[in-house]
N, C-alpha and C positions, 0 to 999 in steps of 0.2 A: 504494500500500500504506500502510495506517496504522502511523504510527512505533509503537506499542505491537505491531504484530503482528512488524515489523522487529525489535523489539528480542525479544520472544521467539523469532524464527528465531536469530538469532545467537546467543541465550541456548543453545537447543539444540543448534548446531552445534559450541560451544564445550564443551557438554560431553562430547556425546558426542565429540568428538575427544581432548579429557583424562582418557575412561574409555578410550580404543583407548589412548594413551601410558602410561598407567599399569598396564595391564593386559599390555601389550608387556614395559614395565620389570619388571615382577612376574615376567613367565615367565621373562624371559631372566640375570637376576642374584636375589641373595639381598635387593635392597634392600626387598621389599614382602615380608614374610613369611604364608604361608597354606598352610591343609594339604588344600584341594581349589580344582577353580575356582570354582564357584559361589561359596566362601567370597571369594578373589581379588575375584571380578568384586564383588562386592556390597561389598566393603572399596576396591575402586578407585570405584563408585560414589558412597561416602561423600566422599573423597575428591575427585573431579574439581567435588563443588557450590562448592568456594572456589574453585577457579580459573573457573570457568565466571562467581561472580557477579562477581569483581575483572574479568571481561574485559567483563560488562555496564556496567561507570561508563563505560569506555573507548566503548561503541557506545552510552549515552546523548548523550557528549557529541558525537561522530559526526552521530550522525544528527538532535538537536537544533540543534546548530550549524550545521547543514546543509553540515561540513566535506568532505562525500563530491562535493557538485557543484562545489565550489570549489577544491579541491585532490586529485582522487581519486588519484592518484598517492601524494600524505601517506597518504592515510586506508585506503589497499589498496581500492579501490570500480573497480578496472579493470577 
């Protein structure tokens, strides 16, 4: 697989798993305020692209460093 396509799978996976947490959080406490879901989900949306791109430096240096064959344990690549 080409590292560019690695890093957009991860880039995806990251976020949509930060719009599932965030949209969890929203339903279940007052901390994400919104007055339908659609509104929710598209304000979690906003939302999960910082997390998603601070977790892409982390799987540049991953998968450039080539820390996932060398220590996949460290790098969660089990």
């Amino acid at each position: 697989m080409q590292p560019f396509v690695a890093i957009a799978v991860r880039f995806a996976h990251n976020y949509v798993a930060a719009i599932v947490a965030l949209v969890t959080a929203g339903m279940t406490s007052e901390a994400i305020p919104y007055s339908d879901f659609a509104h929710l989900l598209l304000k979690c949306a906003g939302l999960a692209v910082g997390g998603a791109a601070v977790m892409v430096l982390k799987d540049v240096v991953t998968i450039f460093g080539r820390l996932e064959g060398k220590y996949p344990l460290a790098s969660g690549s089990v």
